[in-house]
C-alpha positions in Angstrom: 31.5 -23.8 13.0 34.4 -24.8 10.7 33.5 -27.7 8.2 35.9 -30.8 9.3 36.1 -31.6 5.5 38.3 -27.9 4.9 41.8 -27.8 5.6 42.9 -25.8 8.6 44.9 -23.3 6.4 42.6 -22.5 3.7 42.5 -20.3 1.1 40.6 -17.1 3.5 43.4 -18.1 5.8 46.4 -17.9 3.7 44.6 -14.3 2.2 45.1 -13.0 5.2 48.5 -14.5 6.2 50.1 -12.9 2.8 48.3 -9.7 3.5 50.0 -9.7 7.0 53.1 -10.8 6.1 53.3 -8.2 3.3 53.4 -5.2 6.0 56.2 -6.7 6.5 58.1 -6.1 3.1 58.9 -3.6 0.5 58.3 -2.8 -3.2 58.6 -5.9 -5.4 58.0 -8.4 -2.6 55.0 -6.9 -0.5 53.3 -6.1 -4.2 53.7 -9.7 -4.7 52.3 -10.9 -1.3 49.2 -8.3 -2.1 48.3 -9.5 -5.2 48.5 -12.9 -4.1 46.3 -12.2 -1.3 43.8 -10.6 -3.3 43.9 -13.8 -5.6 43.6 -16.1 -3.1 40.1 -16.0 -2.5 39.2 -16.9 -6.1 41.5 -19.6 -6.6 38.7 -22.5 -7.6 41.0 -25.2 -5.0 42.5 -25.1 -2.4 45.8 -24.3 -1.9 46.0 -26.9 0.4 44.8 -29.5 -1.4 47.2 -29.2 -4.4 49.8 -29.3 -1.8 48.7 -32.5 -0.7 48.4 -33.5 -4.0 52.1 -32.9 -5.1 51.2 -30.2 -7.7 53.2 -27.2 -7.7 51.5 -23.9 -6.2 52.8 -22.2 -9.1 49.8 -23.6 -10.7 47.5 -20.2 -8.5 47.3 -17.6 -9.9 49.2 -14.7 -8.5 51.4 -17.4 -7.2 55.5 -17.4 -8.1 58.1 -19.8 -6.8 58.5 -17.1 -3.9 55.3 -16.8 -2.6 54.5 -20.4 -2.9 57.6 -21.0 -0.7 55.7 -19.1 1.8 52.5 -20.5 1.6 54.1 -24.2 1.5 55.9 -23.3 4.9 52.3 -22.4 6.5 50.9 -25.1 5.1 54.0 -27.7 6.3 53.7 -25.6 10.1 50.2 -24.1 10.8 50.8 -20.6 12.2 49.1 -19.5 15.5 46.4 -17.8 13.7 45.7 -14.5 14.6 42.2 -13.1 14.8 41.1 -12.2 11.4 40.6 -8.1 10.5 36.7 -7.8 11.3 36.2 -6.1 7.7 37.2 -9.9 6.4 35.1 -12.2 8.7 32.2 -14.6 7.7 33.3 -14.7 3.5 33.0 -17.5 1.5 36.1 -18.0 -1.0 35.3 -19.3 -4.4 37.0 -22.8 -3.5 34.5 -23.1 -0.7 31.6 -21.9 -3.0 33.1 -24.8 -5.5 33.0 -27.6 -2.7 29.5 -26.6 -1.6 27.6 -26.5 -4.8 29.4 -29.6 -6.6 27.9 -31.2 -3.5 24.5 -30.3 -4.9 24.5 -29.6 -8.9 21.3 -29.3 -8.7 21.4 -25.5 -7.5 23.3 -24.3 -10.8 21.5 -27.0 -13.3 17.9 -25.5 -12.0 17.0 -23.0 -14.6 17.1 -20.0 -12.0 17.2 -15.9 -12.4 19.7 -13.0 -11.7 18.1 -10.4 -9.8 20.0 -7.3 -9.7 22.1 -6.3 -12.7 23.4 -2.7 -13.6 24.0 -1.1 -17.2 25.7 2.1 -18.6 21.9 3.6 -17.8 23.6 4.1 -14.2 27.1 2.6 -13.4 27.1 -0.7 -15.8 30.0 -1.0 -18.4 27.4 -2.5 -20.6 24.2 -1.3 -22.3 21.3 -2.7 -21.4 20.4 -5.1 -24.9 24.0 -6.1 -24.1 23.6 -7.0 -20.2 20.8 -9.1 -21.3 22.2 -10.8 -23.8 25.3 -12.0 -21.8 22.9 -13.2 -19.0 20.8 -15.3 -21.4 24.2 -16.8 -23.2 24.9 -17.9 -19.3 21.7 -19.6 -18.9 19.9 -17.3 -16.4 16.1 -17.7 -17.3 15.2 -14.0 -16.9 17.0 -11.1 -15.3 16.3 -7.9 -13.4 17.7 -4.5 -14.3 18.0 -3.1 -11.6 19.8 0.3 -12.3 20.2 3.1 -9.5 18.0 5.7 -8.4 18.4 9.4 -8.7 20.3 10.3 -5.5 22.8 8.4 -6.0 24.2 10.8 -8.4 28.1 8.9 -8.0 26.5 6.1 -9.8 24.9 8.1 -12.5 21.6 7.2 -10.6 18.1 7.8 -12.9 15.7 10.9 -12.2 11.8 9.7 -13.3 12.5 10.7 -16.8 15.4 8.6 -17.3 13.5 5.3 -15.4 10.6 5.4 -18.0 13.1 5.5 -20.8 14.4 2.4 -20.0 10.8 1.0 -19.1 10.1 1.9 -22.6 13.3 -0.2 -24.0 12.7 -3.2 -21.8 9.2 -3.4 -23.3 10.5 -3.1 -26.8 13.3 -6.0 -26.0 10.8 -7.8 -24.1 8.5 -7.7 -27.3 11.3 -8.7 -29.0 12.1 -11.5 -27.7 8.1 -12.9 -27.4 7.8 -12.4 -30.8 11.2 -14.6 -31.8 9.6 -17.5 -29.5 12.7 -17.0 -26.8 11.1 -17.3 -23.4 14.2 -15.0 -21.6 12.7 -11.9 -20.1 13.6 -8.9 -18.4 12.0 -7.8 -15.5 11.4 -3.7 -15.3 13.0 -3.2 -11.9 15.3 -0.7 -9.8 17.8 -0.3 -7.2 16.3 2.6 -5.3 18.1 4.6 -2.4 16.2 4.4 0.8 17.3 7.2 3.4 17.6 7.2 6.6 14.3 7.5 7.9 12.8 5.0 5.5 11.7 7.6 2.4 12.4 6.4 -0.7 14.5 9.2 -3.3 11.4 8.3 -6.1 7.9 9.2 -6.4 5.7 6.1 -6.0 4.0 6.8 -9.6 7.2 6.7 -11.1 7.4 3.2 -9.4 4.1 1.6 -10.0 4.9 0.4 -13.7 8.0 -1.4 -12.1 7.7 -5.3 -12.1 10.4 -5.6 -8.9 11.7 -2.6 -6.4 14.8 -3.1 -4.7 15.4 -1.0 -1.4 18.8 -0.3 -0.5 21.3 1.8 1.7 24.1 4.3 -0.3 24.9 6.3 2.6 25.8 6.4 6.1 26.9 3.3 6.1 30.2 3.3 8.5 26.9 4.7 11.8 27.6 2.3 15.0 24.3 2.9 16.7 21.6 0.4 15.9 19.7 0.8 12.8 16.6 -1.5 13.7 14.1 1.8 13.3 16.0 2.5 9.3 15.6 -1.1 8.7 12.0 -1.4 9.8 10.7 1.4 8.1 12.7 0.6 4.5 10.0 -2.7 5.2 7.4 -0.8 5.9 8.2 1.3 2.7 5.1 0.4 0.3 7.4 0.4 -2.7 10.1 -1.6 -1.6 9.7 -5.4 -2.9 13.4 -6.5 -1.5 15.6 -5.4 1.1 18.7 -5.5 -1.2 22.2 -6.2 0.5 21.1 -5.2 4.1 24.2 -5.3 6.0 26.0 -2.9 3.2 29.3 -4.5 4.3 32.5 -4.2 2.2 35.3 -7.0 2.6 38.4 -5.4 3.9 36.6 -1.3 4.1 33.4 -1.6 6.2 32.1 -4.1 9.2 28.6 -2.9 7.5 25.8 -1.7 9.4 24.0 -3.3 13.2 20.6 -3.7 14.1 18.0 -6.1 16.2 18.3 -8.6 13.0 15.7 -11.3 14.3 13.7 -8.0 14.8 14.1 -6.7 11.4 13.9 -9.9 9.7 10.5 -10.9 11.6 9.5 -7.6 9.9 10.6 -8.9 7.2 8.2 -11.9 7.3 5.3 -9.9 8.7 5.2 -7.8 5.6 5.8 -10.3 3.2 9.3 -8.9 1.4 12.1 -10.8 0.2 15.6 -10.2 1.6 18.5 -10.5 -1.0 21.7 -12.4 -0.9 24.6 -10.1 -2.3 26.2 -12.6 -4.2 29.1 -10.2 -5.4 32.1 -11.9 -3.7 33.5 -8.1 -2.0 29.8 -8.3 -0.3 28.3 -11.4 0.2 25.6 -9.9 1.7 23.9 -11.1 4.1 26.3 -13.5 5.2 25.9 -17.0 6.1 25.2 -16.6 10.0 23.1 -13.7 9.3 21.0 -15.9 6.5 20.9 -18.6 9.1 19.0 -15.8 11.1 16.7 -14.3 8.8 15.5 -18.3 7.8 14.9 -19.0 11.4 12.8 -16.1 11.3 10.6 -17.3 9.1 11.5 -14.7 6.2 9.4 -16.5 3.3 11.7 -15.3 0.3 14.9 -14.9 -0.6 16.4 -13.0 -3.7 20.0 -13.5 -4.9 21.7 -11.1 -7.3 24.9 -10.9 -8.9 24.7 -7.0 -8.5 26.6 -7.7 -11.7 28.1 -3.8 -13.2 30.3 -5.4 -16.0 30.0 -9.1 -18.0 31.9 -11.1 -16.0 30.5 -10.1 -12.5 27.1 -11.9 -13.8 29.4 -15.4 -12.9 29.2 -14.0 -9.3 25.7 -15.6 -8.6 27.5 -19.4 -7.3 28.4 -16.7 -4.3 24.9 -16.2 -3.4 23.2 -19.5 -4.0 26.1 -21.2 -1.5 25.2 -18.6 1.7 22.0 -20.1 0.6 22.5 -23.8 0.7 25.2 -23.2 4.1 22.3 -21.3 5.5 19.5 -23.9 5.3 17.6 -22.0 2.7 15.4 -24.3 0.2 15.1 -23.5 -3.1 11.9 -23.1 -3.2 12.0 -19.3 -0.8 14.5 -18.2 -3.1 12.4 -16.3 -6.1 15.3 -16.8 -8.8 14.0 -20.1 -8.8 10.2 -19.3 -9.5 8.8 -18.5 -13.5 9.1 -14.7 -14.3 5.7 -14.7 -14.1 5.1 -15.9 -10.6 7.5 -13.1 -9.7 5.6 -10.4 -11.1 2.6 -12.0 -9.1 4.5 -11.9 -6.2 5.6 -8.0 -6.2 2.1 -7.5 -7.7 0.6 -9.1 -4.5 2.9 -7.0 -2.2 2.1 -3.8 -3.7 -1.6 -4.4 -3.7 -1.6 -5.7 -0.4 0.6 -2.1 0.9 -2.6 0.1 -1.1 
C-alpha cells in the first residue's frame, strides 16, 4: 500500500520516468536522462518536495536545467504511470529510507552491528584491519567479516587454508583491541556458497571455529521453477547460521529467485536461523512484503548487513534497518542489536543444537 504522506511522483517514480524517456533520445541527452535516473534513487529528498518548496531541482545531483525541466513538467501533470519493469519493483529509495528512520532515531542512535562485510581477502577494496576500522569510525559496535567461500572463484572466494589465515588475524586484531580497552569486535564469520541441493562448498571443520556462517546462493539464480526444496535444505544445512540475501534479486538485472516463502520461512523458525536483510540499496533483500512474510511467520531473528565491498557501502545499513521498521520487525529479533557476545551464544546454540 502507498504511504499517503509520499508524493505521487516520487523519486522511484521519476527513476523510471527518465530511464523511459531516455530510449527515447540520443547521445548527450539520453546519457543525461541515465545518469539522472541512476541518481534519483539516492537523492536524500524528494524531488517533489523541493518543488513544492520553490528550490531549484538543480540542487539533485545528476540534475541540469534540462532534465529538471522534465521532471518539473511530471511533477506539474502526473503521467499515466506505466507498470514499473519487474527487475525495479518493491525498492526503497534513500529519501524514503530518510523519512522512515527520522520518524524513529532511535534505530540509528542504538549502538547496533554490521553483519556481512567483504575485504581484499575475497572481493573487498579494503584490507581487513582497514574494513574494521572504518566500521568502528561509523559507530557500528562490532562487525562480521564475512568474506566468500571457495567456489566462488569470480570473487576471489577462500579455500580452508586461506579462511584460517584470516581466523588467525581476526584473533590477533581482536586481542588488539581487548588489550587497548576498545570494546569493537570482529566476529570470525563467512559468506559461504550453498549449491543447489543444499551442500555447502566448505568442510564443516573448516567451519566450526567460525563465530557466524552465512548461507547464500552465487549461482543459478535467473531458474523459474520453485526453489522451496534449495531453500529448505540450505536451513537444514548444520553450518549455516543465516540465510543471507534469500531472494538474490538485482534491481534492474534479476526478478531473483521463487519459492513457497511462508514455507521456507516457517523452516526458518522451526530450526532456529536468522534470515538477513540485504541492506545494499541494488538488493534490498528481502524486500519489505517479503519481510512482512517471514515476521508473520514467526522467523525469531533477523540479521541486516551492509554486504559492504568498499568504505562507503558500510553507509548502506539505513537500507536494511527501514525494510525492518516498514515490515513490523522489532528491534529486539534483529541480532545487530544484541552484544557480540550474545551473538556468539546464539550461533553457538544453533550449532550445538544441529550436532
Amino acid at each position: 500500500m502507498r504511504d499517503p504522506r509520499a508524493p505521487i511522483v516520487s523519486n522511484g517514480v521519476l527513476a523510471d520516468l527518465l530511464w523511459r524517456a531516455s530510449d527515447e533520445e540520443t547521445a548527450h541527452r539520453r546519457r543525461a536522462l541515465r545518469k539522472a535516473s541512476g541518481a534519483a534513487r539516492f537523492w536524500s529528498e524528494e524531488a517533489a518536495d523541493l518543488a513544492e518548496a520553490g528550490r531549484p531541482l538543480t540542487e539533485l545531483r545528476a540534475v541540469g536545467p534540462w532534465v529538471a525541466a522534465r521532471i518539473h513538467g511530471w511533477l506539474d501533470a502526473p503521467p499515466e504511470l506505466p507498470e514499473p519493469d519487474a527487475t525495479r519493483l518493491g525498492f526503497l529509495t534513500l529519501a524514503e529510507v530518510r523519512a522512515v528512520l527520522n520518524e524513529d532515531p532511535a534505530w540509528e542512535a542504538t549502538p547496533h552491528a554490521d553483519l556481512q562485510v567483504h575485504t581484499t581477502d575475497s572481493d573487498g577494496s579494503l584490507p581487513l584491519r582497514e574494513m574494521a576500522a572504518t566500521a568502528r569510525a561509523l559507530g557500528r559496535s562490532f562487525i562480521a567479516i564475512t568474506d566468500h567461500s571457495k567456489s566462488l572463484t569470480v570473487a576471489n572466494g577462500m579455500s580452508e587454508e586461506r579462511l584460517a589465515d584470516q581466523i588467525a588475524r581476526i584473533d590477533e586484531l581482536n586481542r588488539e583491541l581487548a588489550t587497548s580497552g576498545d570494546t569493537f569486535r570482529v566476529l570470525r564469520s563467512m559468506e559461504m556458497d550453498v549449491f543447489v541441493d543444499g551442500v555447502a562448498d566448505m568442510e564443516p571443520e573448516s567451519l566450526a571455529p567460525l563465530d557466524l556462517v552465512l548461507g547464500a546462493f552465487h549461482s543459478k539464480l535467473r531458474l523459474r521453477e520453485d526453489q522451496t526444496d534449495r531453500y529448505l535444505k540450505t536451513l537444514q544445512n548444520p553450518s549455516v547460521h543465516v540465510l543471507a540475501h534469500p531472494k538474490a534479486r538485482m534491481y534492474g538485472r534479476r526478478v531473483g529467485l521463487e519459492a513457497d516463502w511462508p514455507r521456507v520461512f516457517a523452516e526458518a523458525a522451526r530450526q532456529g536461523k536468522a534470515v538477513e536483510l540485504d541492506a545494499t540499496p541494488a538488493r534490498q533483500d528481502l524486500g519489505v512484503e517479503l519481510a512482512r512474510v517471514a515476521q508473520a511467520e514467526g522467523v525469531g531473528w533477523f540479521s541486516i548487513g551492509s554486504d559492504a565491498h568498499a568504505a562507503h557501502e558500510l553507509e548502506f545499513l539505513p537500507f536494511g534497518m527501514a525494510t525492518a521498521v516498514l515490515a513490523g520487525i522489532p528491534r529486539g529479533r534483529i541480532l545487530n542489536y544484541r552484544s557480540v557476545e550474545e551473538v556468539i551464544s546464539w550461533a553457538a546454540a544453533l550449532r550445538a543444537r544441529s550436532i
